[in-house]
N, C-alpha and C positions, 0 to 999 in steps of 0.2 A: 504493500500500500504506500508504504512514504517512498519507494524508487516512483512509484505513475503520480504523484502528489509532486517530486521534484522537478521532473519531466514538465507539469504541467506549469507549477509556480516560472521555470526559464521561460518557457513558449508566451504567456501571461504577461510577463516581463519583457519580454525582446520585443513585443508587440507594444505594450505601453510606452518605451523607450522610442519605437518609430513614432506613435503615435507624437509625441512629445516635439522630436525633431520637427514634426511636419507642420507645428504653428507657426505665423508666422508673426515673430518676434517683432516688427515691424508694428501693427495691427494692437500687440499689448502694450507698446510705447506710446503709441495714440492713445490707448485706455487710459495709462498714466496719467496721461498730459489733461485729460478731462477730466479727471480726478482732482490734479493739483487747481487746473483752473477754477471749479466747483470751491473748492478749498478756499481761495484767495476770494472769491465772489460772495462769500458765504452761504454757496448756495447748500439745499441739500442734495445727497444722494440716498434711494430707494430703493432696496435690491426685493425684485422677486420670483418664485418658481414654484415645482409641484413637488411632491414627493423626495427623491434623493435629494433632489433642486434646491427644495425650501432647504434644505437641513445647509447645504450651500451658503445660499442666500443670508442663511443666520448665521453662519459661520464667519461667512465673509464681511458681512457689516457690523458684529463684534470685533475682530479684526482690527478692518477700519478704524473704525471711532474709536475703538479703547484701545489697542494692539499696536499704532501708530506712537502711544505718548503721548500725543498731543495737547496740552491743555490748553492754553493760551488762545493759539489759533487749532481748533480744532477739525476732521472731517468730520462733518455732520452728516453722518450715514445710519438707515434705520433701515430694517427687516420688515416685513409687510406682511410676513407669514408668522409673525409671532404672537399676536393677539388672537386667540382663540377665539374668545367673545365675537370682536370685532368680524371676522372671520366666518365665524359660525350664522350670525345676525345677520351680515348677509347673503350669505349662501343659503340660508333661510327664505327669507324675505324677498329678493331681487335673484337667487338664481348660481349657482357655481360660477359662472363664467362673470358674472361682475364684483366677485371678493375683490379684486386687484383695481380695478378701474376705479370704484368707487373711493378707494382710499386715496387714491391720486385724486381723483377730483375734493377729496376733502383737505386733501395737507398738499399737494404739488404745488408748485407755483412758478412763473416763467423764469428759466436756468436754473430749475435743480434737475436733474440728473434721473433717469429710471433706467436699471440693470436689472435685463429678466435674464436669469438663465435656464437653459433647457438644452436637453440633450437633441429632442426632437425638431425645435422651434414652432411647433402649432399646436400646441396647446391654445386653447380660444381663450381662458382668462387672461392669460399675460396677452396674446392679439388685443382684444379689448384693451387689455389695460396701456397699452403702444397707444394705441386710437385717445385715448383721454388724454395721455400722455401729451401727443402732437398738439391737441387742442389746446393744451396748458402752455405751450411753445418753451416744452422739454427736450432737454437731449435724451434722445433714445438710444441703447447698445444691451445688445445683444452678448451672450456667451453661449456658444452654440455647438452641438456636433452631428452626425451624422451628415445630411446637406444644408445646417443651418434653417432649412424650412420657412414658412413665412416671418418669422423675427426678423433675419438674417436678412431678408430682400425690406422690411419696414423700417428699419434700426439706421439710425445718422451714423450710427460707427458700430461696428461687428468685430468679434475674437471669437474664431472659426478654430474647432480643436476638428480634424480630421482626422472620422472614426467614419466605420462599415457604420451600414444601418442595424440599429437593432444592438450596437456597442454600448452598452448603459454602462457596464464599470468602467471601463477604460477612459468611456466620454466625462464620467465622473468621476475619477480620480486626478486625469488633466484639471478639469474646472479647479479641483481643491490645492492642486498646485499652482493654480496661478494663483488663487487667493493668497497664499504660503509668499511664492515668489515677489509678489505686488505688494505685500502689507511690510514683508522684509526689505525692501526697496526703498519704501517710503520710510522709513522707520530709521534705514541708515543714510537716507539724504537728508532727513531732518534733523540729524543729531548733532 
């Protein structure tokens, strides 16, 4: 059992490793840079997603706001998937597909920032929530894998991990690296 477990952990690995190579590094520098500018504008940034996503999403905007240091000048980044209530009421009330849109039309405002991630990119709540997004005259970006999907063609700026269709760990394990990579980044250009 652990010789077909090692076999499979290398294959698992040599393939996350391509996967890795294949972003392009370019594309997260842009991330950056909309980051930092948010930052100086004081605008906010919003992260959101579904399932692995959210857990992302909330990872990455603790990260952010608290993981940076920052006090002074802070990034003001908040999770979207983390108020249950909030969450539950309206997915309730108005529908699964408008949990994310609704929250932007209550706290978004012109130049903060929304980051949906998804492996997929059509998921219809985050769609939706791009659409309110735009109308708040937000920057929209995308973290996307397999063909990035409709985010990816909606999104002002996109960070495209290219994975096979149907790659959830691997698309997910990228996304959590770049959180790692990007919150370490900032964290040693601000010190």
């Amino acid at each position: 059992m652990s010789e077909h477990f090692i076999s499979f952990a290398k294959k698992y690995l040599s393939h996350l490793n391509a996967v890795l190579d294949g972003i392009d590094q370019e594309e997260v520098a842009q991330f950056v840079d909309i980051l930092f500018k948010a930052r100086e504008e004081e605008n906010s940034v919003f992260f959101i997603g579904n399932g692995g996503s959210a857990a992302t999403s909330a990872h990455f905007a603790n990260d952010l706001a608290i993981g940076t240091k920052q006090l002074e000048k802070p990034f003001r980044v908040f999770s979207l998937v983390d108020n249950i209530a909030t969450t539950t009421a309206i997915g309730n009330d108005f529908g699964y597909e408008e949990i994310f849109a609704r929250q932007i039309e209550v706290y978004g405002k012109s130049g903060d920032v929304l980051v949906a991630v998804s492996a997929s990119g059509n998921s219809p709540n985050l769609v939706k929530a791009f659409e309110a997004a735009k109308n708040k005259n937000m920057k929209r970006v995308s973290i996307t894998a397999f063909d990035g999907g409709k985010l990816k063609s909606l999104a002002d700026h996109s960070v495209h991990v290219p994975t096979g269709l149907g790659e959830y760990g691997p698309a997910e394990d990228a996304h959590m690296i770049l959180d790692h990579l990007i919150t370490n980044y900032l964290q040693a250009s601000l010190s």
